[in-house]
C-alpha positions, 0 to 999 in steps of 0.5 A: 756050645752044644751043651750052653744050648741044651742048658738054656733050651732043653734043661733036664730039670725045668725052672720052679720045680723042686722044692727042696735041692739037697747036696752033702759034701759035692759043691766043692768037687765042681771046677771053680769056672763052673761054680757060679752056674752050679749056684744060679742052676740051684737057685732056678730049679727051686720053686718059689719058697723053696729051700737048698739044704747044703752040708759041704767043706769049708775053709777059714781061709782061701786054699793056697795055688798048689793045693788046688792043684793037687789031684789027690787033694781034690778027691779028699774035698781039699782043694775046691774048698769054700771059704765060710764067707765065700759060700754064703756069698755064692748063695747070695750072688745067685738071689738066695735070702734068709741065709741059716747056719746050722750046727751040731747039737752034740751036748756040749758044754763050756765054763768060762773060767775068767779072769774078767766077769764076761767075755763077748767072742766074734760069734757074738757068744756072750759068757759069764765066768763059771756059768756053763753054756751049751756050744755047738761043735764047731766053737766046742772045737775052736776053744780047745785050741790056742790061746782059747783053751786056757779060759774054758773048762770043757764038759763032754757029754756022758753018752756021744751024740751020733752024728747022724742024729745031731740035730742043728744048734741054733747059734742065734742065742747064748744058753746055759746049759742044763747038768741034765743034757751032758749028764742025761736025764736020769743022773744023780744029784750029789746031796753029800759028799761020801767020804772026806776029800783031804786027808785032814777031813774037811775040804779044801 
């Protein structure tokens, strides 16, 4: 009781006062009665205008009883994990709008490889056959797995892109992806084969 009185009265941080709340990878580890005090303290202490910049654990489904459970699970950010659907929904029940998604720009690319001349997926990503887009990670990811992978052709880039200095994606849109980016700027363009690809001298 002492503590809901403090919150109230005296709070640590005063109302309107922050520009920017930044948190990376500990909404999960709040107890689930007290997430939804954690998103409406955020949502106070920031200015009007200001931004919560959140890198967290997410879940493309809701994390089973036992799990939540497991003491182990927790401190690995298992068990308070948020569903993609739930976390956004946190925000916008605590007054947050212009909600952004960003991902990680690590280069990478994918060709559809048919058989239908186009293909819209649920992110809205819309893909000709044989073009290369640029993707980031998390799709990258997603259509390395069944039954996905065997429609794509996968182009990693010739030097990693360190994590840390990944810059978001932006998911908005659908973009070819230019040779230059997985190749680096300064790759050779092949004018002419250097030598006979079958052994009959011409190509198959």
């Amino acid at each position: 009781e002492l503590a809901e009185e403090l919150r109230f009265k005296r709070p640590l941080v005063v109302s309107d006062s922050i520009d920017v709340v930044i948190s990376n990878c500990v909404l999960n580890l709040v107890e689930p009665k007290s997430k939804r005090q954690l998103f409406e303290e955020i949502f106070r202490v920031l200015k009007k205008g200001g931004r919560a910049v959140i890198s967290d654990i997410v879940s493309d489904e809701e994390v089973p009883e036992e799990m939540q459970n497991d003491p182990e699970l927790w401190s690995r950010c298992i068990s308070g994990a948020f569903t993609e659907d739930g976390l956004l929904a946190a925000f916008e029940e605590s007054g947050f709008y212009g909600l952004q998604i960003l991902r990680r720009e690590l280069n990478q690319a994918v060709i559809y490889r048919g058989p239908f001349k186009e293909v819209l997926d649920d992110d809205n990503h819309r893909m000709e056959r044989g073009k290369r887009y640029a993707v980031c990670d998390k799709t990258y990811n997603l259509y390395k797995k069944a039954p996905y992978r065997e429609f794509f052709e996968f182009v990693d880039p010739i030097f990693d892109v360190p994590l840390a200095r990944a810059k978001p994606f932006d998911c908005s849109r659908t973009a070819l992806r230019h040779p230059k980016e997985s190749k680096g700027q300064d790759y050779d363009v092949t004018t002419e084969a250097k030598g006979k690809c079958c052994d009959g001298g011409s190509c198959c």
